[in-house]
N, C-alpha and C positions, 0 to 999 in steps of 0.2 A: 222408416220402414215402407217401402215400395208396397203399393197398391195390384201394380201391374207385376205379381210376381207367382208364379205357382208353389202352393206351401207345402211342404213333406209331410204327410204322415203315419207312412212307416215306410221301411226301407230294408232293402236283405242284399245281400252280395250273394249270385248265386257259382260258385265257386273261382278260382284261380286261373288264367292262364288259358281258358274258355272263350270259346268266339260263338257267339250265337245272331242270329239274323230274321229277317222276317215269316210268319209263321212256328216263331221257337216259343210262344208266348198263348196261354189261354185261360180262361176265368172261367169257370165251372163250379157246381155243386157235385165233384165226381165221387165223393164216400154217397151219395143220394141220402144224406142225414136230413130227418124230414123237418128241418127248421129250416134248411133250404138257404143252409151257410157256405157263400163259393169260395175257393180256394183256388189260389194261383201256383197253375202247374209252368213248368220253365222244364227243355229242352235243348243241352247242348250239342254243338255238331261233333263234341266230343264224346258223346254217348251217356249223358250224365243225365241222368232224370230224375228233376226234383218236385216236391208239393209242397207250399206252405196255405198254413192255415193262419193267420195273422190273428190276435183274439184282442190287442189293446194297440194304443198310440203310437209304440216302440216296438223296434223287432227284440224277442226273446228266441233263445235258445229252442225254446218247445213249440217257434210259430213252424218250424222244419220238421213234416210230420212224417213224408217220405222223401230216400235216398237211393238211387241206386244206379250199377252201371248195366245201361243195356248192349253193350260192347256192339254195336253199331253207331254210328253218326245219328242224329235225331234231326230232319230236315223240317217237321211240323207234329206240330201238336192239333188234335181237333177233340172234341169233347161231343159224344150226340148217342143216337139209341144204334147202333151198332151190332147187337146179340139177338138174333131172333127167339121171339119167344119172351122175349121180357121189354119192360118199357124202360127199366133202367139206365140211366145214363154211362157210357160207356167211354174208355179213354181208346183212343187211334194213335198211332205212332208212324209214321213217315220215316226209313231208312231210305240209303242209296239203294238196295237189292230186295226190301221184303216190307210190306204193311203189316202190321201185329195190334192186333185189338186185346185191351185190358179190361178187368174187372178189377175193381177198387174198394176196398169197405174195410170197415175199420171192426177190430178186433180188441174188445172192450172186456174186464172184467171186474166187477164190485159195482157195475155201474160207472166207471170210466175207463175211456180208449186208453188201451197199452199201448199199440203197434197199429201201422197199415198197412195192411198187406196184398199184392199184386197179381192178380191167377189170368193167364192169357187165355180168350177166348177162342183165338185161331189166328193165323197167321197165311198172306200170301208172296208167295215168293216170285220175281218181276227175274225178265230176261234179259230187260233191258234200264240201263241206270233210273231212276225216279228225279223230279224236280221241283213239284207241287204236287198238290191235290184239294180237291172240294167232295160235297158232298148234300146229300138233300132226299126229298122222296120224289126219285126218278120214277117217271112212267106214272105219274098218282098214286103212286102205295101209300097206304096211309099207319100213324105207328111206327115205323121204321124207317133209319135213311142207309142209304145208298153210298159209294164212295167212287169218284173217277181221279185216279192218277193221272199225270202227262208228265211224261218222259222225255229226256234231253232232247229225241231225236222227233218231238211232236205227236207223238201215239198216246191216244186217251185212252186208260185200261179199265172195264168198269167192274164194280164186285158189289154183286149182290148179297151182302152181309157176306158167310161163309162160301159164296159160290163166286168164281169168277165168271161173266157174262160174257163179256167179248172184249177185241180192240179194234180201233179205227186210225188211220193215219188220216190225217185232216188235209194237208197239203204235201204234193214230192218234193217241194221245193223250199220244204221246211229248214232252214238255220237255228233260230236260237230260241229258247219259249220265253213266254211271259205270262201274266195275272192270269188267274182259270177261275171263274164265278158261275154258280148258277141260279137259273131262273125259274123259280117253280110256279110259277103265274102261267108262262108257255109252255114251260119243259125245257128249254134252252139252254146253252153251256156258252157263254160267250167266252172269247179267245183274245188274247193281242199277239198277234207276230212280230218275226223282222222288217214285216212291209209296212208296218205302220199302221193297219188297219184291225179295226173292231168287228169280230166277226159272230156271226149266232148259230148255232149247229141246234137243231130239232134232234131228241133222244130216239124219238122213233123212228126217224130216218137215219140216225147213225145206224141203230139195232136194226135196221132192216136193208142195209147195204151191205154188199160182198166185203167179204176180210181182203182189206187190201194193204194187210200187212206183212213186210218184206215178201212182196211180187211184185215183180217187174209189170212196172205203171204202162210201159211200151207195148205190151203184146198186144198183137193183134187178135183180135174174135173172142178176147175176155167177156164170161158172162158174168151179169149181175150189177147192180146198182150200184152206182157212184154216191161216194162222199158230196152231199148237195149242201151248199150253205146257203142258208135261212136266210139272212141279210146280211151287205157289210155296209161299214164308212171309213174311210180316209180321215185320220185327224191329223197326220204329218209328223205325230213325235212316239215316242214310244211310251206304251203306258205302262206306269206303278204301281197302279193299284186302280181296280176293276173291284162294283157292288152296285146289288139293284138296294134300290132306297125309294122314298119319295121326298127328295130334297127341297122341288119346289113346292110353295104355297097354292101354286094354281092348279093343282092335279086336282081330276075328280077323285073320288070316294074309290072307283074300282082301279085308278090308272096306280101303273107303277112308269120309275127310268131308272135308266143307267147309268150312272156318274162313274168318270175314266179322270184319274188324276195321273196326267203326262209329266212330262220334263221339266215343262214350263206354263204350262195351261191345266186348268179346270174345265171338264167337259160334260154337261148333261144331253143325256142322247135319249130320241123318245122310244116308243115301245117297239116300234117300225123301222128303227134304226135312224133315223134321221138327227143331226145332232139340234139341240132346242137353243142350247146357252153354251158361251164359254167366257173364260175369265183367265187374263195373262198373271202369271206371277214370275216375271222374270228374277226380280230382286232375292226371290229364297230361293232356296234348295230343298227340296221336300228328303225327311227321309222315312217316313210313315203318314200315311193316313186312315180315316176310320169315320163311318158314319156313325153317330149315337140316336138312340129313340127320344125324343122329347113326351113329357109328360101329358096326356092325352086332356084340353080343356074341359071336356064331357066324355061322359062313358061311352056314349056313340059315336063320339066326334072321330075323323077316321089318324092313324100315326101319322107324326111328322118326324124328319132327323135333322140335324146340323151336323154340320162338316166337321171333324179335326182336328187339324193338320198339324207335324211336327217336322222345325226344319232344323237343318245342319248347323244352322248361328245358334241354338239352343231355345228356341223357341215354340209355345202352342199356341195358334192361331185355332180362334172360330170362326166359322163362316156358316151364315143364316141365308140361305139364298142368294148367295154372291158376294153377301154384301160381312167385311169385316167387322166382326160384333164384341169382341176380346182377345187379346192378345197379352201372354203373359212370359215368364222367363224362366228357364229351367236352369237350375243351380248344377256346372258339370255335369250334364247327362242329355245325350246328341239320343234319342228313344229310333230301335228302328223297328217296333213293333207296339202298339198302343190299344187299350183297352177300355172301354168305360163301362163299369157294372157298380152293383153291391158289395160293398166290405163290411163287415161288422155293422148290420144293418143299416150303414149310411150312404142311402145313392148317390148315384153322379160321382164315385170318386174314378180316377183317371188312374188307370193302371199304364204305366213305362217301363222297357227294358230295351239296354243299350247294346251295343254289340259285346262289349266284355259279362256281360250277364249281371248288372247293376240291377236289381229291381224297383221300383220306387213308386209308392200309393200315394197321389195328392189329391188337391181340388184346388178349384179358381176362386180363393176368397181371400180373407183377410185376418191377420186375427184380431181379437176384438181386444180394446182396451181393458189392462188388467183392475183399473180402479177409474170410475168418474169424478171425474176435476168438480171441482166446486167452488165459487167464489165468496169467500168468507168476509171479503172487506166490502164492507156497506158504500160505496164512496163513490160521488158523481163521475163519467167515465169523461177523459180527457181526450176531445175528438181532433184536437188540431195536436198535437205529443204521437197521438194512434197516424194523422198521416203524414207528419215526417219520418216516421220510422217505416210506415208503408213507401216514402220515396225512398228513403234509404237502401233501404231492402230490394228497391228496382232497380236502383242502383248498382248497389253490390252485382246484381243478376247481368245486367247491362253490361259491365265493364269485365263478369266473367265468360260470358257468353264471347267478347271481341278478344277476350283472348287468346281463343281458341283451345280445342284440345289440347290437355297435357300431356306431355311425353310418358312414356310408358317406366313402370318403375326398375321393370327390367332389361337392359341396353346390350346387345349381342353383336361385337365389334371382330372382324377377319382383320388381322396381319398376315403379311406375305414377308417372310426372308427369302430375297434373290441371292446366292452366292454371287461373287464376281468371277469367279474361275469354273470350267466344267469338272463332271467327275471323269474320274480317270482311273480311279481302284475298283471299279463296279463289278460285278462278275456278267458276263457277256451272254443272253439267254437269246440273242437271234440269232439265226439263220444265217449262215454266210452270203446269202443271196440275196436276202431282206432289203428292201431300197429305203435305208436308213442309212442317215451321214456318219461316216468313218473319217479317222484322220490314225494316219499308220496300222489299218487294222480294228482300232478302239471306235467303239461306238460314243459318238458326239451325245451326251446329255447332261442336263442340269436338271438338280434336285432339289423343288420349290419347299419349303415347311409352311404350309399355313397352323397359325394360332389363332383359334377358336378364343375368343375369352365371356362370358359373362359379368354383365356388372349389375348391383341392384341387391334385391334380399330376395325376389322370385325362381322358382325354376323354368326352363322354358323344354317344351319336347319338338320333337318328329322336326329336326333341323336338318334341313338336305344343303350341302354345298356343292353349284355348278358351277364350271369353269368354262370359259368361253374362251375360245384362242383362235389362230388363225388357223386354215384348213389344211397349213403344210405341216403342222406340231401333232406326233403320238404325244398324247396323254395317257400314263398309265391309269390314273379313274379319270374320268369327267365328272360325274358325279358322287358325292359322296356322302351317306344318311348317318346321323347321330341320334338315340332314342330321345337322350335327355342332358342336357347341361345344370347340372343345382351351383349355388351360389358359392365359392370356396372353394371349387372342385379344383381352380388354379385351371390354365389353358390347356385347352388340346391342339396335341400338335398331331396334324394330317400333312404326312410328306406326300409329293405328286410329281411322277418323274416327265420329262418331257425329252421327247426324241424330235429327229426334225426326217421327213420323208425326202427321197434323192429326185421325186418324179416331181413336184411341185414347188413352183417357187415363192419364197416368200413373202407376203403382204404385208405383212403387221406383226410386229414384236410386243404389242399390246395384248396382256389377257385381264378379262373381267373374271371373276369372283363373285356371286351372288349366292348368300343364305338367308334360306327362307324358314319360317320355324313360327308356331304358335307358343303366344303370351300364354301366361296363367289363367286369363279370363279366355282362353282360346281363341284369342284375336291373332288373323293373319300379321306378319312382318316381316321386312328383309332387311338386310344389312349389306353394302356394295363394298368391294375396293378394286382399286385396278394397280396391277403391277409391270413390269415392263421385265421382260427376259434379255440375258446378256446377249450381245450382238455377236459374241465367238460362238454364240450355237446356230447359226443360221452362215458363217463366213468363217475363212480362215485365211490369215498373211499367204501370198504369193510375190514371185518375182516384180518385178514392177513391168507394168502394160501400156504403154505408152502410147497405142492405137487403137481408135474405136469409132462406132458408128454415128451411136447418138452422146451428146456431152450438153450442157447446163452449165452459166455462169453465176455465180453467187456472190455479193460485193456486201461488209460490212464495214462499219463504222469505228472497229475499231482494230490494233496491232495484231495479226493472226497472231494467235499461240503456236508454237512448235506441235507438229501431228503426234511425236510420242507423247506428247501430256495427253492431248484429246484422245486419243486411242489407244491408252496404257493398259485397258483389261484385254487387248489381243495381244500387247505384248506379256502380257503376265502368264499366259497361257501354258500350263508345261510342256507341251508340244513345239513353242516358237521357241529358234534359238537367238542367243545374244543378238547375232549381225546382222537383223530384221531392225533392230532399234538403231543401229549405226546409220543404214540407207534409208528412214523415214524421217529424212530431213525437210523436203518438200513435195514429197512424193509416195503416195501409199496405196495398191492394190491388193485386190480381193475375191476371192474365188468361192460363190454361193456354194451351199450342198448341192443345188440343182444343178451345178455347171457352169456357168454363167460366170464372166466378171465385170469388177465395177472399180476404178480409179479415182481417186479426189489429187487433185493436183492446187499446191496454195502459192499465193503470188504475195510475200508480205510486205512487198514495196507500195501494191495497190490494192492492199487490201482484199486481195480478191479470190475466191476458190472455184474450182473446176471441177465437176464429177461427170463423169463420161465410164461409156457401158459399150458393150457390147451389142444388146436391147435394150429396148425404149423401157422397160416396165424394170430394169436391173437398177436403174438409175435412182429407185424410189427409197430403198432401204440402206444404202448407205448415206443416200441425202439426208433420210430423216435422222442417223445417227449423226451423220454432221451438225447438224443444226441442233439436235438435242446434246451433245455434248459441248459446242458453243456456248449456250444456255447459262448449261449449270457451270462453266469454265469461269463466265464471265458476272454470275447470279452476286459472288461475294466479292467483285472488286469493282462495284457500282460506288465512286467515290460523292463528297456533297457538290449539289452544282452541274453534276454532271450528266450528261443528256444518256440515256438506257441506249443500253447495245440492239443494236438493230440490224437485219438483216435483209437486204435488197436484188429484188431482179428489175434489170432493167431490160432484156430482149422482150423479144416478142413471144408469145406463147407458145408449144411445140403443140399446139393441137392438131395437125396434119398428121402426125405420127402418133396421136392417140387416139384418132377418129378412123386410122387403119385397125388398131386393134378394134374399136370397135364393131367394125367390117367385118373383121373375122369372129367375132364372138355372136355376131347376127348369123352370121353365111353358116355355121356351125347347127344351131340353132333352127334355121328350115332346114338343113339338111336333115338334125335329129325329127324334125316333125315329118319329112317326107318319108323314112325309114321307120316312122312308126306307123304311117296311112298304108307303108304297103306291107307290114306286117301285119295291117288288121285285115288287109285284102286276101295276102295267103294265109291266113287262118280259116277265114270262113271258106275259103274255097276248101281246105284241107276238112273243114266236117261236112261241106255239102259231098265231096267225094266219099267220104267217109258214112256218111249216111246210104249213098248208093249202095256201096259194097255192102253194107251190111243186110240192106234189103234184099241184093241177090241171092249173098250167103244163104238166108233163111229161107228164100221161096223152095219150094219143091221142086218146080219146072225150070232152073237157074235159066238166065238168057245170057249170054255172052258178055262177058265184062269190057269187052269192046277198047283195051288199054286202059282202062281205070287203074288198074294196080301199077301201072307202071307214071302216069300221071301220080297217083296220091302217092309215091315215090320220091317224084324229080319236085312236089310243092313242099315235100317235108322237107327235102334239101333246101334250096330255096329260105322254108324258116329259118331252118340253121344258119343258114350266113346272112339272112338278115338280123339275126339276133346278135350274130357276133361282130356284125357291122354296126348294130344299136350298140354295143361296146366299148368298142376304139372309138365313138363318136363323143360316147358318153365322157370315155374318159379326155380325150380330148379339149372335150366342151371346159371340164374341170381345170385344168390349164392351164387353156386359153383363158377361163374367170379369174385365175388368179393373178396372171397377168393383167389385165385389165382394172383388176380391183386396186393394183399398186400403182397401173400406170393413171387412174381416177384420183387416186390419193396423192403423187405428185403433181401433176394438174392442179390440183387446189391449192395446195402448198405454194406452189407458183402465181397462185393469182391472189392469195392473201399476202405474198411479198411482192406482188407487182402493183398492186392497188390502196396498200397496208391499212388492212382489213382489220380491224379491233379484233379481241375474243367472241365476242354474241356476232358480229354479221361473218363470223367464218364458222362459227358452229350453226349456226343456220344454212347458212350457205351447204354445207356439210348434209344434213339432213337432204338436203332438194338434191342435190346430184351425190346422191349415195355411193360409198364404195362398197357396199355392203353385196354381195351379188348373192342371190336368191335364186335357181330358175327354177320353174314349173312346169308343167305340162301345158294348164293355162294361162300359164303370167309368169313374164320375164325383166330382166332388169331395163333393157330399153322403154317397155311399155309404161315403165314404174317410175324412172327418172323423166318420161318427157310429160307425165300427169304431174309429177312435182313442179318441174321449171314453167309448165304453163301456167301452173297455180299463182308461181313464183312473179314470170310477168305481167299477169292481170290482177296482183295484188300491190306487192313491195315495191316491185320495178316497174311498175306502169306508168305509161307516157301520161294520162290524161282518164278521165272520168267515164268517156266510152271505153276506153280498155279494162275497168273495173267491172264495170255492168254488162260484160259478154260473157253468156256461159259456158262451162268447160264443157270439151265436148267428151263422148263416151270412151273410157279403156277399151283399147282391143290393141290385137297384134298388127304392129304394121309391117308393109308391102319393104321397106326398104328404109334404111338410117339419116334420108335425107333431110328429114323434118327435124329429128334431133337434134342435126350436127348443125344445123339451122337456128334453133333454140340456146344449144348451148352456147356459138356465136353472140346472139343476142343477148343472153345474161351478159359477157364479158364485155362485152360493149357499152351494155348499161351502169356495169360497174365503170365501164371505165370515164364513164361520162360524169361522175363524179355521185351515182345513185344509190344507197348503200339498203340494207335489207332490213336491218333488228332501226325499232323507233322511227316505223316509216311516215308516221305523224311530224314528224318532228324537221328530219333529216333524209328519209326514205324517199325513194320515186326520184325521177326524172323529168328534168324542168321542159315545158313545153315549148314543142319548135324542135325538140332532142332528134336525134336521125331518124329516119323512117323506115318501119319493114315492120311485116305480117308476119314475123313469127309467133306471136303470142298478142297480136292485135286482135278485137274483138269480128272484123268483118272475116276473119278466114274461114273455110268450111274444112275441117277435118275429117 
């Protein structure tokens, strides 16, 4: 039995199918029953309002003493004196549209409660949605608190028990709200915004500033005082939870602070705003926090509190001044609202509720042993038996510790069924104009089944499956969410259609598969597979082409097969007819959906095949089907003795024709940047015009608009075809990427068969000159492949020990492709000098005296 565990001691489900969230939770004495017994009220957003009274170890049926629905949403519960006129503790209710304050007491006869019954004290109705509220004795009133709402749109409403007071909008350039605490040491109402900052607003100067609610912030000759804020700080993340405490130990007798629990930090901020302490907790995920009062060492001595904290891996952390002091484990229950008071007169217990409305009373202990051991045998004690079994036992610990984690007892495996043939009975739901591939009419696609399976005795939830393809394929889902898989359940099958777009050409017939889903212990995990789509959905048989621009020579090792074996699922197609298989004797062409075609011509005297395109980047996708159907043609008639089929280039690299694409995929690229520098230009100029006019509009005395209107006219044109030139550019750029992406992935293919590259130094290889194109507004694939291959030369492929020890220099966008195409050179060079990348201890780098150039030498200045 774990030590380090938080132990149950009573527990309720507060209803079905309920979502509740921070603020839905509160611990009160609200029947005001004078033994001063609190009970835990719960608030859902479903409008359900419960109260139990817990009275023993276990929940009973009678610990549920009220029930009921308030047909509103419940966004917070607060408990405080509330009714003027009485000292009585009062229940407050948080809706979207209305605050409603209750009276609570229990309705008893013979001398025990029958019923509790709920009588409303008053009720205010808001104009504007609600999000939080606090509350305290604003202004010094003493005996009664006060309540301020803040509203979606940032307006603090304040209500004087039965009276509403006033509102304040805090900032105009209010977005989103956060944590609202206050301080009745100063009168203070601290705030967090969108901006990231801790702000203090003084009560008497809100109440004493103009209503600067919904009016226009712009008028000119507005009178009355502005919204002034008391102090701010910057702390950079956004906070969660805002409370004044006295956390540290160093505080005098009279100081208080403020503790901000952000994103990722812990913040104590002094009285003045200044922040004192902060402390990183990157590794958790907070999903509540809470100061508790410690027990006072003397009657005079003044309150201290400890922190908390409850995170998302299921865990309650303490913290004593920063400093981590218990950390224990909650059985199934992620708490996003937390308590520590009185139960059944036992303090310190920790009140929890989870988002589905779980409730659950523990504490931080242990239980104590049910019987103490006693040793009956009188008998000398064996100290050398006690520490071989003390080795043993270190042992055991030893050898399981190296063997690392075990596999989890529930295994969630994806299959993919590729058909070999497309569909072709489907019912046709595009657009006759939809740039989707047709053949006769019919829309080209295939319909992937993936199987879901579960194995093990556990269940697993919340499984999402993405699918990753290349950018020229519609997916009908990409993603797809399953609640729950239980053991037995037999596989699910998730069909996923895939069309192929007419504007883009294709890169890769490779899709990934990745589901992610939580274990039963709620531990993260995925499960991968990759599949490969038929090559008839991306091409279809044409005439044969027997002229072209760019062509590729491919020599292997062994009898070419005849083209109708290797590319029998285009003939199988029900579209192709017979006499396609008759003239695929040594000669086979191909016509992309994008337009484009692509020819393999075989030579089986010399072993030799030929693909030739049209363009440089058409060439990539029927290559790679070449070579993958070689593969697998040749995988099962590998006889004993006999050397593996191998596939060989021996030209020289065509990287002249893919350093032009590269050209264009750059030139592209500042054009898109220069057409958005001068869209930021006619923007601002369109609201400084805009601004004029409107001041003239409004003066009394107008002064002549001087062609203003007809300028803020000819700039708004101007946007518009600069936006619809940011368009064509855009789409363009997209492409041009995808060309590029296929003509990076041939290139490599070429130089793993011109240098015969193992597995590991071409999937590395791979990594550094990525086909993967990404671009950015700040960061593009140029910038991103010449940070890898420089990595690449002053690591793997380095000539010598000062090319190790020169640092890389900074990412940024460069002036022009020359350094690149410079780089990539030099990789190719290094390979071919016989330097190879994976096991550079061993076999890697390049022998000294190797050729000489600064492209990735350590003197160059970049």
């Amino acid at each position: 039995m774990s030590l380090f565990q938080a132990r149950e001691w009573w527990s309720a489900q507060a209803g079905h199918d309920e979502e509740f969230d921070v603020g839905c939770l509160c611990v009160a004495n609200i029947d005001n029953e004078p033994g001063g017994t609190n009970n835990i009220i719960t608030g859902s957003h479903q409008g359900i309002l419960r109260m139990y009274g817990p009275k023993q170890k276990e929940y009973k049926i009678e610990d549920l003493i009220l029930e009921k629905n308030m047909e509103a949403p419940i966004l917070q519960v607060a408990a405080g004196r509330f009714v003027q006129g009485t000292r009585e503790i009062c229940l407050a209710l948080l809706h979207p549209k209305k605050l409603s304050v209750y009276m609570v007491s229990a309705v008893s006869s013979g001398g025990a409660v029958n019923y509790y019954s709920l009588s409303q004290a008053y009720e205010h109705q808001f104009q504007r949605p609600a999000f939080n509220m606090c509350y305290g004795a604003f202004g010094g009133v003493r005996e009664r608190d006060y309540i301020c709402v803040q509203s979606l749109d940032g307006v603090l409403s304040f209500f004087e028990q039965d009276a509403f007071a006033f509102s304040r909008l805090l900032s105009p350039n209010f977005l989103v709200p956060g944590p609202l605490c206050y301080m009745a040491k100063f009168d203070l109402f601290i705030v967090c915004g969108n901006a990231m900052f801790i702000e203090a607003y003084r009560y008497q100067v809100l109440a004493a500033a103009a209503d600067n609610v919904d009016q226009d912030q712009s008028a000119e000759g507005k009178s009355g005082k502005k919204v002034q804020v008391d102090w701010s700080t910057n702390i950079g993340e956004h906070a969660q939870h805002i409370e004044v405490t006295r956390f540290s130990r160093s505080l005098a007798a009279n100081q208080q602070e403020i503790l901000v629990v952000g994103e990722h930090t812990i913040f104590t901020i002094k009285e003045n705003g200044g922040i004192k302490l902060q402390k990183r907790i990157a590794e958790y995920t907070i999903s509540s926090a809470l100061c508790y009062k410690l027990p006072a060492e003397t009657p005079d001595a003044p309150p201290f509190f400890n922190l908390l904290l409850s995170t998302h891996q299921g865990h309650i952390m303490i913290l004593r001044e920063m400093q981590l002091v218990w950390c224990a484990r909650l059985q199934g229950l992620i708490p996003v609202h937390t308590c520590v008071d009185t139960i059944c007169n036992v303090r310190g217990m920790v009140i929890c509720m989870d988002s589905r409305g779980k409730v659950q009373v523990c504490y931080m202990g242990t239980d104590p042993p049910s019987a103490s051991l006693v040793n009956t045998e009188m008998k000398e004690l064996n100290y050398d038996e006690m520490e071989e079994e003390h080795q043993e036992l270190l042992r055991i610990i030893r050898q399981t510790h190296g063997e690392g984690q075990r596999e989890a007892e529930e295994q969630l495996t994806v299959q993919a069924q590729v058909p070999e043939s497309l569909d072709w009975s489907q019912e046709d739901d595009t657009d006759a104009d939809d740039p989707v591939g047709r053949v006769d009419g019919t829309v080209m696609q295939c319909t992937v089944n993936l199987y879901i399976t579960l194995g093990g005795s556990k269940p697993v939830e919340n499984i999402t499956v993405t699918l990753k393809a290349a950018s020229c394929f519609v997916l009908s889902q990409s993603s797809i969410y399953l609640d729950n898989i239980a053991p037995g359940d037999g596989p699910q099958v998730v069909p996923v259609v895939f069309r192929v777009w007419t504007t883009v050409l294709c890169s890769n017939l490779d899709v990934l598969a990745t589901a992610s889903y939580f274990s039963a212990n709620n531990e993260p995990r995925t499960s991968v597979t990759e599949f490969r789509l038929p090559f008839a959905l991306v091409a279809k048989l044409i005439q044969p082409v027997k002229n072209a621009s760019f062509k590729i020579q491919l020599e292997c090792n062994r009898q070419p097969p005849p083209l109708q074996s290797l590319f029998a699922g285009l003939l199988a197609q029900p579209h192709v007819s017979a006499s396609f298989g008759q003239q695929m004797t040594s000669l086979l062409s191909v016509q992309y959906v994008s337009g484009t075609e692509a020819t393999v011509l075989v030579s089986k005297n010399a072993c030799r095949f030929v693909v030739q395109a049209s363009e440089f980047a058409s060439l990539w996708v029927l290559t790679q089907e070449l070579c993958f159907r070689l593969q697998e043609y040749f995988a099962g008639q590998q006889g004993a003795g006999e050397e593996p089929f191998m596939i060989a280039y021996q030209d020289s690299l065509p990287l002249h024709d893919f350093f032009a694409l590269m050209d264009d995929h750059f030139a592209l690229r500042k054009h898109l940047e220069e057409l958005r520098s001068d869209l930021c230009d006619r923007t601002q100029q369109y609201r400084v015009i805009e601004k004029r006019l409107l001041v003239r509009f409004k003066d009394r005395n107008p002064s002549p608009l001087n062609h203003l209107d007809e300028l803020l006219s000819h700039t708004f044109d101007q946007v518009l075809q600069l936006t619809e030139g940011i368009d064509d550019v855009e789409r363009a750029l997209r492409t041009v990427s995808c060309h590029l992406a296929a003509a990076t992935e041939l290139v490599l293919l070429l130089i793993r068969f011109r240098f015969e590259l193992d597995e590991e130094n071409f999937r590395v290889l791979r990594l550094h000159l990525s086909p993967e194109i990404a671009d950015t507004v700040d960061q593009g694939w140029e910038e991103q492949v010449d940070a890898s291959l420089i990595h690449l030369l002053r690591t793997s492929l380095a000539r010598n020990a000062k090319d190790r020890s020169a640092l890389p220099p900074p990412m940024k966008v460069p002036q022009d492709t020359l350094k690149l195409k410079k780089r990539i050179t030099s990789v190719v060079d290094r390979l071919a000098s016989g330097g190879r990348i994976a096991a550079a201890g061993e076999q890697g780098g390049v022998a000294e005296g190797g050729e000489e150039d600064d492209a990735g030498g350590g003197g160059e200045e970049d």
